[in-house]
Each structure stands twice: as structure tokens, then as C-alpha cells.
N, C-alpha and C positions, 0 to 999 in steps of 0.2 A: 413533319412530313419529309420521307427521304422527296431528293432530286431526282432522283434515277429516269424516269418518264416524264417528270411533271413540268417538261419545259414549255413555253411560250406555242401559242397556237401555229406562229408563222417556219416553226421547224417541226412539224406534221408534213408528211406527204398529205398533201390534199388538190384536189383541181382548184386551180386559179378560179376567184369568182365560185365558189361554190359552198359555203359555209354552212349554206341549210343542208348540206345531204349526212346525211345521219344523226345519232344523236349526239350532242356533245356531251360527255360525261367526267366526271372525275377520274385521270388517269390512273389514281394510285387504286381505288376501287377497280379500276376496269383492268389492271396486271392482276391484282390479287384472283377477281373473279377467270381471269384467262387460265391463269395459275391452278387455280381449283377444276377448273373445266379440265385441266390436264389432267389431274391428279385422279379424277370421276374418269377418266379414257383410261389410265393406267390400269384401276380396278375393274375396268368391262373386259381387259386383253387377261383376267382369270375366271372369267367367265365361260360359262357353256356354250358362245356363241361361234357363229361359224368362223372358219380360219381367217378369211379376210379381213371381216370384222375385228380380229380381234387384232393383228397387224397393222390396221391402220391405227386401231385406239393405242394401243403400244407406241406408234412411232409417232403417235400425236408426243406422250405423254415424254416420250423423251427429248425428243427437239424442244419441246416447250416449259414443260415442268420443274426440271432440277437449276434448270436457265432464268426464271422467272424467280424462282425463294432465292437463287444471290443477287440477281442486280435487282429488288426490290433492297437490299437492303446497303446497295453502293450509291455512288452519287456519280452517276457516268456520263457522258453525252448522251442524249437519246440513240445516233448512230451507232455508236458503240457499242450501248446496252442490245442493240436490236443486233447485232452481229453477236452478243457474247452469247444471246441464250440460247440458240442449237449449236454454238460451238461449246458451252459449259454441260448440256447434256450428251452430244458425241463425245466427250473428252472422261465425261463420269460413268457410262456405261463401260469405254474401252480399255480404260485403265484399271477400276474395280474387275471388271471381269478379267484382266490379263496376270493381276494380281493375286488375285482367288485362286487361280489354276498353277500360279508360282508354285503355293502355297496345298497346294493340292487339295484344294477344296473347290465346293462346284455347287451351292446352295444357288439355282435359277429362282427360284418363287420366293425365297427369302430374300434375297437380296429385293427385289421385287417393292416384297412390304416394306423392307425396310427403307427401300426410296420415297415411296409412297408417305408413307408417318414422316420422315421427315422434312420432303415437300409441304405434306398440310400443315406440319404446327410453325414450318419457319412463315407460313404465308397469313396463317392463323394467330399471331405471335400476338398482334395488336388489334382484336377484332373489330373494336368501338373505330377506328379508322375506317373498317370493310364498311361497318353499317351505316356509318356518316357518309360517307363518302357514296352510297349506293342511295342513301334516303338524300341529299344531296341532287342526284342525278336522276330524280325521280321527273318525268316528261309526261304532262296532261295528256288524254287519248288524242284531242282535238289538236293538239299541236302532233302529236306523232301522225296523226290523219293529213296534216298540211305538210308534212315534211314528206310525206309518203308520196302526195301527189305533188311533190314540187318534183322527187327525185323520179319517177314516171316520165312527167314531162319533159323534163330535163335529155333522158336519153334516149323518146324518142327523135331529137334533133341532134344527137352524138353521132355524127357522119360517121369520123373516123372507127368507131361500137358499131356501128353498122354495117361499115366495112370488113371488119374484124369477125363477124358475126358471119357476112358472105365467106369466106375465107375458109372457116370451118365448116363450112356446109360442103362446100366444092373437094374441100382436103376430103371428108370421112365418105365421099362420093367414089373418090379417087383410089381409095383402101385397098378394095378388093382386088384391082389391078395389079396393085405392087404384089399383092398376097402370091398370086400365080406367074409373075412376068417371068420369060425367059432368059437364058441367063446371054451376059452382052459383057466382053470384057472391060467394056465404059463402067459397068456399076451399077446400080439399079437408076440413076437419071438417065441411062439410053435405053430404057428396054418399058416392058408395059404403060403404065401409065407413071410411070417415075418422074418426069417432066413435070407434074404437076406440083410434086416439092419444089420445084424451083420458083413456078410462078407465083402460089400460095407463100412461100415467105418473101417474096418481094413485093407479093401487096401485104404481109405485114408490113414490112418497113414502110411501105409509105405510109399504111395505116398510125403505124408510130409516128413518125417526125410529123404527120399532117394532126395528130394529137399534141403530139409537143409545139408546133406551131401557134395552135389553140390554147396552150395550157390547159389542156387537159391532162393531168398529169395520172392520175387514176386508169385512163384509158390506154395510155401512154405503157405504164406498171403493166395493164392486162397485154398490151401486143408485147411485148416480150415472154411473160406466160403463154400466148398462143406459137411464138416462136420456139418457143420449147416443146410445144407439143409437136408441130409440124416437123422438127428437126430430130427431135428425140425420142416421143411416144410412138411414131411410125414405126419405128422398129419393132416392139412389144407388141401393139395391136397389128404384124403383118407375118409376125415369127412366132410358129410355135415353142421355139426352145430358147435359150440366152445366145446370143451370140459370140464369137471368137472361141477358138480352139483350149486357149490360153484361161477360159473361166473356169472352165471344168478342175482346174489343176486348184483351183480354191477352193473350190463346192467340198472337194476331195478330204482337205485340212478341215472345213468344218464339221463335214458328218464322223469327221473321226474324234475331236473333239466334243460333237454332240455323242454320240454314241459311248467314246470311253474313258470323257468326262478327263480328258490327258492331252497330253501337247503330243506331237509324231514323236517315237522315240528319234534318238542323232542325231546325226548334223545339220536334219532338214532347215533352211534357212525363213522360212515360214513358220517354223516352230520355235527361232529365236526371235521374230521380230511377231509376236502372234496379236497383237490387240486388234485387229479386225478380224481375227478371225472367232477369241472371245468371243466377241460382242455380236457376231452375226449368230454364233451355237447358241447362247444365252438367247436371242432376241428369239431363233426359231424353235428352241425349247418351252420359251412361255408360250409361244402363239400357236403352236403344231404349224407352223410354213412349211414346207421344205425350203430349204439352200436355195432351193432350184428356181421356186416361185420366187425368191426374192431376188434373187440376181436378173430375173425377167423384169420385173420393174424398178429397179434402182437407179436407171439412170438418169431419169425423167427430173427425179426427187432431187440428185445430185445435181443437176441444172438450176434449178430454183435456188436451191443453197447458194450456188457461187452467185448469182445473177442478188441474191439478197446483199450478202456479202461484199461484191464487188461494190454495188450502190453506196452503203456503206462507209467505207473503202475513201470512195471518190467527195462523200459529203464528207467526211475526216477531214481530208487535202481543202477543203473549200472551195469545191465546187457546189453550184445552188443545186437544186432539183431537178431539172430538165437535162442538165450536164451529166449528173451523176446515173439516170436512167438511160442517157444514152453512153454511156460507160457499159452499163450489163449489156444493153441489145450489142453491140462492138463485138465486146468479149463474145457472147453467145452467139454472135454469126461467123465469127474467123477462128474459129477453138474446133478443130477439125483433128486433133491426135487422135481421138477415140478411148483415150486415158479415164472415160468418165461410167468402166462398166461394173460390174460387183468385182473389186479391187482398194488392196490396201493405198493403194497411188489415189483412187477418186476420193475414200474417207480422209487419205493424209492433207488433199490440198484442200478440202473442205474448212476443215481444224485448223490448218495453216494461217488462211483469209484471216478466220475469224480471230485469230490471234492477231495475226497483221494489226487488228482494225485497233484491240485492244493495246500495241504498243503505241501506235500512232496518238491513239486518245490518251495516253499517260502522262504526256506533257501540258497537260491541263487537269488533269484526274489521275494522279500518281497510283490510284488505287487498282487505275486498268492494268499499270504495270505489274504490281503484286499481284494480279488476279492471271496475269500471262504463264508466271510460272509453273502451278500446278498443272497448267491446260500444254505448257510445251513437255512436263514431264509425261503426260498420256500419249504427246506426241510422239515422242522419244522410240515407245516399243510398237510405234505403228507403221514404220515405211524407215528404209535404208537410207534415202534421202532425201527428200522433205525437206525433217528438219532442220540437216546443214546447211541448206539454202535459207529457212529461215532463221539461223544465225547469222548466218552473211550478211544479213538486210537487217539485223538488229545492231549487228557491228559497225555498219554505215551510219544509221541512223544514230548512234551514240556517240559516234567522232564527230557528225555533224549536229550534235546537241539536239537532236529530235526525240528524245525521248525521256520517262522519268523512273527511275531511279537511274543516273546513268550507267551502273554498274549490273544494269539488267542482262551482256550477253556474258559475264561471268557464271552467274550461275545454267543459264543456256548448254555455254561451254563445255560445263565441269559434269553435268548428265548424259552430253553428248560421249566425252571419254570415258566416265564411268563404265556407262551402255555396252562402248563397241569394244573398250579391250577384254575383254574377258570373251568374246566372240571373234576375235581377230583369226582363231583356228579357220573361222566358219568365212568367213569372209575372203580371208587370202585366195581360197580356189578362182574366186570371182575376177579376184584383182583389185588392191586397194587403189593402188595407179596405175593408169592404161599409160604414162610418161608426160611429158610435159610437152605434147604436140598438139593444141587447138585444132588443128588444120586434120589428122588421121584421129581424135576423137571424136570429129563432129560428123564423121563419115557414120553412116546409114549401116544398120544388119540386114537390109537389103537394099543394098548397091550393086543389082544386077544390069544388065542393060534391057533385060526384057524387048516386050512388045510394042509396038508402037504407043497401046492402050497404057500401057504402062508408063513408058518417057512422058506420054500426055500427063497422066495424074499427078505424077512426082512433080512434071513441069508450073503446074497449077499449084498444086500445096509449094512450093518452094519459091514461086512467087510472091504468093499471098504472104509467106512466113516472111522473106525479105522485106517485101513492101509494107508490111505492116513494121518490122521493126525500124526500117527506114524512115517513115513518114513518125516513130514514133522521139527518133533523133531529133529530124526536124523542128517537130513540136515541144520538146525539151529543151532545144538552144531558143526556139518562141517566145517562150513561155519566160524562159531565164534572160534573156534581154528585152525583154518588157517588167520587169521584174514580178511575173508573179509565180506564187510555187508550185513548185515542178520539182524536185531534192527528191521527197518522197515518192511520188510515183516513179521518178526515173531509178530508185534506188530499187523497185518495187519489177520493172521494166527488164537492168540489163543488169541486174547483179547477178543472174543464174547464171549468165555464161562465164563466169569464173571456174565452172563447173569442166569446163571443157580446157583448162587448164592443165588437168592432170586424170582426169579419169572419162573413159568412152560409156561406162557401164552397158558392155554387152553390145552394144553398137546402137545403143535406147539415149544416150545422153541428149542427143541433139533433140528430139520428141520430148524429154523434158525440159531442155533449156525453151523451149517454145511455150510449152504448158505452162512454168512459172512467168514466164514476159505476158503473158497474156494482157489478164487482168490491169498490169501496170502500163502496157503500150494502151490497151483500150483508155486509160482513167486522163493519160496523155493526149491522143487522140480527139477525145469526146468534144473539150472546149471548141476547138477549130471545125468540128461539122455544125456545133449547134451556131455557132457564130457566121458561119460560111452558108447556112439554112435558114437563119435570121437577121442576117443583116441589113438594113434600109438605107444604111448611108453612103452603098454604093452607088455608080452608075449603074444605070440599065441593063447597059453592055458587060460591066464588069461582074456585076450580081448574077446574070445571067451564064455568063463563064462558068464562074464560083458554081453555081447550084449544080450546072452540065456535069462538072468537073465530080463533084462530089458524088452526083447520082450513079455517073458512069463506076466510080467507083468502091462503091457501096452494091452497087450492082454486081461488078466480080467478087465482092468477097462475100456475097450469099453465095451464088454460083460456084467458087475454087472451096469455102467451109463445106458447103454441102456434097460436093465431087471429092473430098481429100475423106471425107467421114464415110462417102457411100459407094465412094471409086472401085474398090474390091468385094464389092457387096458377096459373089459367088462364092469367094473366098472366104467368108469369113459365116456365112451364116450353118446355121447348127439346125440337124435333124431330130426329131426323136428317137428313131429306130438306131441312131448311132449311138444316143446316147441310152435307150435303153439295151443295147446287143453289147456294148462296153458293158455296163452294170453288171449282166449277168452273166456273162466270161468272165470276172473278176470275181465274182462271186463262187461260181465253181469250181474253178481253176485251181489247183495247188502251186504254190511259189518251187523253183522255181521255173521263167515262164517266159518266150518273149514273144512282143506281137510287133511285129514289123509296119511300116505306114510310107505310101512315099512322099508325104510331107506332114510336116505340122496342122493337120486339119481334117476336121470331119470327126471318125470314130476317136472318141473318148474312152481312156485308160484310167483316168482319175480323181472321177465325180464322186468317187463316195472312200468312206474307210478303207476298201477293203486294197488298195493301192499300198498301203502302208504293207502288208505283207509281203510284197512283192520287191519295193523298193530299197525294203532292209537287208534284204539276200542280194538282190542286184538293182542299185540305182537307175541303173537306164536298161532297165528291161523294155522300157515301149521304146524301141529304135526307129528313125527313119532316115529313108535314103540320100539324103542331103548331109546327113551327117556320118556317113562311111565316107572317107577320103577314095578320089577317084573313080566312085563307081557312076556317076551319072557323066559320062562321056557320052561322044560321038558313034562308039562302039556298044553302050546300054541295050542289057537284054542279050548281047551274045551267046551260044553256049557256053563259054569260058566262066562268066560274070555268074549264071543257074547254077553250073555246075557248085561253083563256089560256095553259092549261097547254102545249097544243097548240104555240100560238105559240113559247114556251120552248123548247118541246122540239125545235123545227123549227129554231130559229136556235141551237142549240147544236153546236157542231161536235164531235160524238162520237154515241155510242147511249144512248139515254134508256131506261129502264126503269121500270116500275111493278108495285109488289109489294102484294096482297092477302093479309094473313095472319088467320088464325084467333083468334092472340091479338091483332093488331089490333081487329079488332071489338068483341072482350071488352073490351079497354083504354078506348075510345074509348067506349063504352058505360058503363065503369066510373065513371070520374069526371064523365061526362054533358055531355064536350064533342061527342059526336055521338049521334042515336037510331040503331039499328041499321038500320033502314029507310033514313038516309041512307044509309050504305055501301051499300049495297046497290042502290040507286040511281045511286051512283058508279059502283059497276059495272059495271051494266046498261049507264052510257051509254060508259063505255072500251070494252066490249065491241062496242058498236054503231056508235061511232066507225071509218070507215075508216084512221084514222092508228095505230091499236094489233092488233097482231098479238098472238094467244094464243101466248105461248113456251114456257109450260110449268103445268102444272095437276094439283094432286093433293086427298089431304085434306083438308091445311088450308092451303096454299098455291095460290095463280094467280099467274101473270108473264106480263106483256104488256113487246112490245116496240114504239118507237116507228118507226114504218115514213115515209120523207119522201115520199110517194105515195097517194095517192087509190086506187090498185089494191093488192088484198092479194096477195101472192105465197104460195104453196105451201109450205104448213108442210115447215120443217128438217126431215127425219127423225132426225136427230142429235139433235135436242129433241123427242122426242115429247109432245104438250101432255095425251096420255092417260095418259102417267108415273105411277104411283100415287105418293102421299105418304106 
């Protein structure tokens, strides 16, 4: 019998005191049969059934499937093994698929079977195990009848389940509100019923700690699942489209690689680093998704992952159970980047964790460490950087002897340069080093002074990001003069900000050195609340401090996670009409082409293939005004500035386009590089201009086109400019 699951009862998550709730079975039957259940979802996602259906059996089948036939057949930690198997299937989907299209081949449904057969016969290898082991776990009616109504009773005196139960009732009450709230440059917590996220995940948390309290540790597990929902399904259930301006420029790479089964031709930098984008054409080629659905619910799923993962993570370090859950809910309340939407950044730090977890565990199970390397080469072609951070925290880890083979960040290393010089073309435009000032790379790509709405958010997120890695110092020198360990999370913590050493990336580095501290400041963290929430050997007065202290804040940092995630909501969220009026202007349109925007936001250029046409004639055909030097002044919208554009637009050989968006204005208004009276004015005078033709006009969208004629000709009826949005 492998090790791999079969460890001792008292290293099960399970609530304190509660041994009768389910059944207890033979673990190495109950992986093989989970195993099998995967491999049965695999085979329904080519079935005839509806799309959804067949996307979730699919994403059953790979987080769980290909994860389950290796570490049955390792001897790992349980934590370990529970971390490697959706990191062993993301990493076998992203790599096979990014390899296949190297190679210019594109078999979706054969690869498929072939995962499939070879999940069942590795799991199938030794069956007399499956049927012992299952005729073994076999449970009388009458004892399954007494377990049933032990575990009934049981929850209904689960306060904290109770609680947790109100919580969701009052959230999906609350839904509709947010659906319609108007728009508040606070975000969606100042405006309709948006307040109500704040108070709903605050009575999570208490629902959690007064779970953990209890040692209820199961219920404990499910309020961080309801924090996810509250923090991160609202978006989904209150949006009809994906959010951020910036997804579309993904959706774009896949349906072109769905469609022609090919990476973008040139330089595109998403076509050199593509395994999320593989693996998203592959996933919505079996399933018929679109892109689009899935970028809509991605994020939910990417939550649970790290929250698995992190837990994980922190039982690795040796922390017990209540510590290491309250590690995930930490991470999942103060994780406010937004880094977590259909992007190769959410799949890279997913794969990352779960690697983490696996070097961590190598120095007890050297076999986690051979099992890291194949899962960092998938990591390799999935994000620019990722994984040089997780070489940095491997490098630590090896000088400080935490790890097994210790020559494990050599080969890391030697992938890592392989990779990028042969791409160095591709990369130099970017900047390989921004220079060697921590101080001007940690600076913001928006470091405007904006609104006051604005000072407030950054003010809160810049808080919360300091105080949290502050307090998570503290707890590091804690921790290390009491002698217990602390190495690894703090290596885990502040190794990213080496990062800021020499490169800004774009003005994004400081949003990732935060993303990677995450998890390791939470895992730091965790010990000192649960012990500051449990302690009895204080005084009255001093415990009662302690608790104050901790509530108060715990209290801001749901309040500054959720203002820092939801602070720009106006900005950031995505219509249909923009995304379907983009679609089919790129669609009819001949290259070449430009459609002008005056910010990054709103109408989409790049959701589907047909972007690639366009971009290979002229790279920054979708231009906006923020990125013309000098034209958003004091003086914006002059005749001088029209005139101009005019000109431009007249000696360009293609059709010019200019797009007025809703979240434009909000944008431009937000960081207070235009007063809303300018746009507005802008408008008036395109409008007034005989060179722009009204092409199309709804809610929150206008489109003018540039006409080479002084006389306006008769609206397209094909574009009606009364179109609702």
C-alpha cells in the first residue's frame, strides 16, 4: 500500500469531536474511486450534453484526475499530495497543450482519450487493492442510518453553520442592488446596496474564528468558501460580461488559437509565453464554452485553489489546523490586486503554490522535489514572471538547507534561461531592467493624484499592503525568537521584493510583489490571531485588549480587501453592447484601421481572432488619448488639438474611428487627468465637426466615424446610431 493519503486519522481535516460524521473508509480505495469519478466527468465533457455541464465535468476531471494517478502512486505528505493534484493537472493540460501547438499540431479530443486511458489504467493498475479496499469500507444500513442522524443533529446546534447560512441569505437578498447601483466614485461599497458586502463578510469572519473557537474545523473550511463567494461570485452573479478592459486582450489570443489552431503570427508576447492560452482554446474546444463564459466564472474557482493551496502551505511550516485555515481566510480577505481574473498571472500563481508546497515537502519526501520539476517546466511558458520568483524562494530555501535534492534550483535555473534568450528580441521592447532603483520601480502606472475618491482607495490599499507586511516582520522576528519556524514562510513573504531591485515591469511590479507576499505574510500572520483569539492565560484586561486589538483589525482589512478589489468598480466593469459593437467592427472592417478611445476601458478591440489582422499591419491600431504625449492638457478639445486629429485622420490610409465610453469619462475624471466638462466638450465638438459621422450610439457608448468629406452622407442603416446599449 503506497503512503501517499494513508496517513493517520488525527492529520484529516476534520471538526474536533466529531469522528462519527461520515463514513470512514479506506483511503487508498476512496482516491482510486475519486480518481475514477474524475475520469467518468472527463468522458461526459464528450458527451452531448449542455455546455455547462460539460465544463464543469471537464474541470472536475482535470484538477482532480491526472493529480490523483501520480500521487497514488508517491509517498507524499497528505498536505502535499492535496496541493499536487490540481497543481499536476493545471501543469499537464498547460504544458501538453503549449507543446502540441510548438509542434503544430492541435489533436483537442485525442489528447482528451488519451488522458483519460491513461488516468484509468494508472489508477486501475492494481484492482484487488480498489475491491479490498472498497469491500473493506463496506458500512451496515443501520450504522449509516445512525451516522446520518448523529450528523443532522449535530448541525442543527452548529451556531457558527447557522450563522453562515443567515449570511447567504441576506448576500443573495442584496444581489439585485448591486446589479443596478449607480455609479459613486467610492466603488460599488458607496452606492446601491453595496454596503452589504462589507457587513456579510464580517459576519463571515466571525462566523469563522467563533467556528474555530469551537473547533469546528469543517465549518471553519466552509466560511472561507462563503467568503469567496461573497468577495468574488458577486461580481459574476451581478455582471453580465467579464470584467476589466484588459480581459478582452486574452479572450482575443484564445479564439484565435481556437479558431486557427496557431499561436499569433510575431512578436506578439502572449504568443511566446502561450500555455494559458493553450489550455483555455483546448478546454473551450472540448466543452463548446466560449472564452467569454469562462473568463466570467474563473475567478471564484481561482480563489478556492489558493485558499486550498495556501492551507496546505501553512500545515507544511507546521502549523496545526485552525492556524493553517486561518492562513487561507487572511490571504482571501487582504488579496485586493484583482490579479485573480481569466489571466495567465491567476493560472501562474495557482501552479506556483502548489509547487511551493511540493518543494517544501521534499525534505521529508525527496520525491516532491523530482515531482516539482516537470510542474516548474509547464510553469516556465506560462507567465514572464512567476516563475523567477519562484526560483528565488527555491534559492533561499537551498542555501538554508530546506529542501531535497539541494541542487533542485539548478535545473529551475537552466529552463528559466533556456526559455527567455531565444525571446530576449521579444522582451527587450518591455525592458529587461527598469535599473537598479527599488524606490522609482515600486512607483505605480497610476500615480496620478486624482480625486479625492481616488487618494482615499490608494490610501486604504497602501495601508493595508504596508500593515500587513509590517505586522508580518513583526511576526517573523516572533516567531524566530521564540524559536519556532518562520525561514520558510518569511522566505515565502519578502522574497518578491527583490523583484523591485531592478525591474518596475510597466509600473505592475509593486501589485505583484504584493500578490506573491501574500500567502507567506498570511501563513506568518495566522499563529498570532489564532493565539491572540485563544488565549486563557491572559488577564481579563489584557485578553480583552488582545481580542479589541485584533477585531479592530481584521475589521479594516475586510473593509480596505474589499474597497482596494471594488474601489473602481465604474471603471472596470464591461458591457455587452461594447463587447458585442467591438466584435463586429472588427469583423467587417479591413485592416488597415484605427479606432481611437479616451481611455483603456469600455469598448473592446480584442476579444476574438479577428484583432490579429489588424495588429500585424499596425500594432497599436486601438489608440487612446492618454497615450498621445500632450494632448490631455488644460487646453483639451481646442480647435487646434480637432483640427489635428482631423488631419491624422484624413491622411491615414484606412477608417478612423472615435469611441466615447461611459467608463471613459468616469476614468478620466478619476485620476483627474480630464474634468468631465472637458469630454464633454470633446464631444460636442466631433459631433459638430463635419468630418465625423454618428456610427453608432447607445447607453454608455457613441462611435463616430471619420468621413474624408465636408458633406455628411446618410446614415448606414446597418448601423443604426439609435441602437440601444
Amino acid at each position: 500500500m503506497t503512503a501517499v493519503l494513508n496517513q493517520p486519522a488525527p492529520d484529516r481535516l476534520a471538526d474536533s469531536g466529531s469522528n462519527h460524521f461520515g463514513l470512514v473508509i479506506d483511503t487508498t480505495a476512496a482516491t482510486a474511486l475519486l480518481g475514477l469519478f474524475a475520469v467518468l466527468c472527463g468522458a461526459l465533457a464528450l458527451a452531448p450534453l449542455p455546455t455547462g455541464l460539460r465544463a464543469t465535468a471537464l474541470g472536475v476531471f482535470v484538477l482532480i484526475g491526472p493529480g490523483i494517478a501520480v500521487v497514488r502512486r508517491l509517498s507524499l505528505p497528505v498536505p502535499a499530495a492535496i496541493a499536487a493534484v490540481p497543481t499536476i493537472g493545471l501543469a499537464t493540460i498547460a504544458g501538453t497543450t503549449s507543446v502540441l501547438l510548438w509542434f503544430h499540431r492541435w489533436p483537442q479530443t485525442q489528447l482528451l482519450v488519451a488522458l483519460l486511458v491513461i488516468v484509468a489504467l494508472t489508477i486501475l493498475w492494481r484492482p484487488r487493492d480498489l475491491v479490498d479496499g472498497i469491500s473493506r469500507s463496506a458500512t451496515p444500513a443501520a450504522q449509516v442510518d445512525a451516522q446520518t442522524y448523529t450528523v443532522l443533529r449535530a448541525l442543527s446546534t452548529n451556531r457558527p453553520l447557522i450563522l453562515l447560512a443567515t449570511v447567504l441569505l441576506c448576500w443573495a437578498a442584496a444581489l439585485p442592488g448591486m446589479h443596478d447601483a449607480p455609479y459613486s466614485p467610492f466603488g460599488l461599497l458607496f452606492t446601491g446596496t453595496g454596503p452589504a458586502l462589507v457587513a456579510c463578510t464580517l459576519a463571515t469572519v466571525v462566523a469563522f474564528f467563533w467556528a474555530i473557537g469551537e473547533r469546528r474545523l469543517r465549518t471553519a473550511a466552509a466560511a472561507i468558501g462563503v467568503a469567496v463567494v461573497i468577495e468574488r461570485l458577486t461580481v459574476t452573479l451581478i455582471t453580465a460580461a467579464p470584467i476589466y478592459g484588459w480581459t478582452y486582450k486574452h479572450l482575443g489570443v484564445v479564439d484565435y488559437i481556437h479558431e486557427f489552431e496557431s499561436l499569433p503570427p510575431g512578436l506578439d508576447i502572449y504568443g511566446q509565453w502561450p500555455s494559458f492560452f493553450t489550455a483555455m482554446a483546448w478546454f473551450s474546444g472540448i466543452t463548446t464554452a466560449p472564452p467569454i463564459m469562462l473568463a466570467h466564472i474563473v475567478t471564484p474557482l481561482v480563489h478556492i485553489l489558493l485558499a486550498v493551496l495556501i492551507c496546505a502551505i501553512s500545515r507544511l511550516v507546521g502549523s496545526d489546523r485552525p492556524t493553517a485555515l486561518t492562513a487561507a481566510m487572511v490571504a482571501e480577505l487582504v488579496n485586493w490586486v484583482g490579479q485573480d481574473y481569466f489571466s495567465p498571472q491567476a493560472a501562474a500563481l495557482v501552479l506556483a503554490l502548489g509547487i511551493v508546497a511540493l518543494v517544501i515537502a521534499s525534505k521529508a519526501a525527496p520525491a516532491a522535489g523530482y515531482l516539482s520539476i516537470p510542474l516548474f517546466a509547464s510553469l516556465v511558458p506560462l507567465h514572464q514572471l512567476t516563475p523567477y520568483w519562484l526560483c528565488l524562494v527555491a534559492i533561499v530555501l537551498a542555501l538554508t538547507r530546506r529542501l531535497r535534492p539541494w541542487w533542485l534550483p539548478i535545473p529551475y535555473a537552466g529552463l528559466l534561461a533556456a526559455y527567455l534568450v531565444p525571446r530576449l528580441p521579444v522582451v527587450a521592447p518591455y525592458g529587461i531592467f527598469s535599473g537598479f532603483n527599488p524606490v522609482a520601480n515600486a512607483q505605480s502606472n497610476a500615480d496620478f493624484a486624482g480625486t479625492f475618491a481616488k487618494t482615499f482607495t490608494s490610501l486604504i490599499c497602501r495601508s493595508l499592503s504596508a500593515g500587513l507586511v509590517l505586522l508580518a516582520v513583526v511576526c517573523a522576528v516572533l516567531w524566530w525568537r521564540r524559536r519556532q519556524p518562520c525561514l520558510i514562510p518569511a522566505a515565502l513573504a519578502f522574497s518578491s521584493f527583490a523583484v523591485l531591485a531592478s525591474q518596475s515591469y510597466g509600473g505592475e511590479a509593486i501589485f505583484r510583489v504584493y500578490l506573491f507576499a501574500v500567502p507567506g505574510c498570511a501563513i506568518l500572520i495566522a499563529p498570532l490571531v489564532v493565539q491572540v483569539l485563544s488565549s486563557a492565560s491572559m488577564s481579563r484586561m489584557r485578553r480583552a485588549t488582545a481580542v479589541a486589538c485584533a477585531a479592530v483589525s481584521l475589521g479594516f482589512a475586510t473593509f480596505a480587501g474589499l474597497q482596494g478589489y471594488y474601489g473602481m468598480w465604474s471603471l472596470v466593469i464591461e458591457y455587452p453592447s461594447q463587447v458585442t459593437w467591438g466584435d463586429e467592427l472588427m469583423a467587417i472592417e479591413h485592416p488597415p484601421m484605427k479606432v481611437m478611445t479616451l481611455y483603456p476601458a469600455g469598448f473592446s478591440t480584442r476579444s476574438t481572432a479577428d484583432y490579429v489582422r489588424f495588429s500585424t499591419v499596425d500594432p497599436g491600431f486601438d489608440q487612446t488619448l492618454p497615450g498621445i504625449p500632450g494632448i490631455l492638457t488644460n487646453e483639451f478639445a481646442s480647435t487646434t488639438q480637432l483640427d489635428e486629429l482631423d488631419e491624422d485622420a484624413a491622411s491615414f490610409n484606412g477608417d478612423t474611428y472615435f469611441v466615447f465610453d461611459q467608463q471613459a469619462t468616469y476614468g478620466l475624471e478619476y485620476y483627474g487627468l480630464l474634468k468631465p466638462e472637458m469630454v464633454r466638450r470633446f464631444q460636442d465638438a466631433v459631433r459638430a465637426d463635419p468630418h465625423w459621422q454618428l456610427y453608432r450610439a447607445g447607453d454608455v457608448t457613441t462611435m463616430y466615424k471619420f468621413i474624408r468629406t465636408a458633406d455628411r452622407p446618410q446614415a448606414d442603416p446597418a448601423h443604426d446610431p439609435a441602437t440601444p446599449g
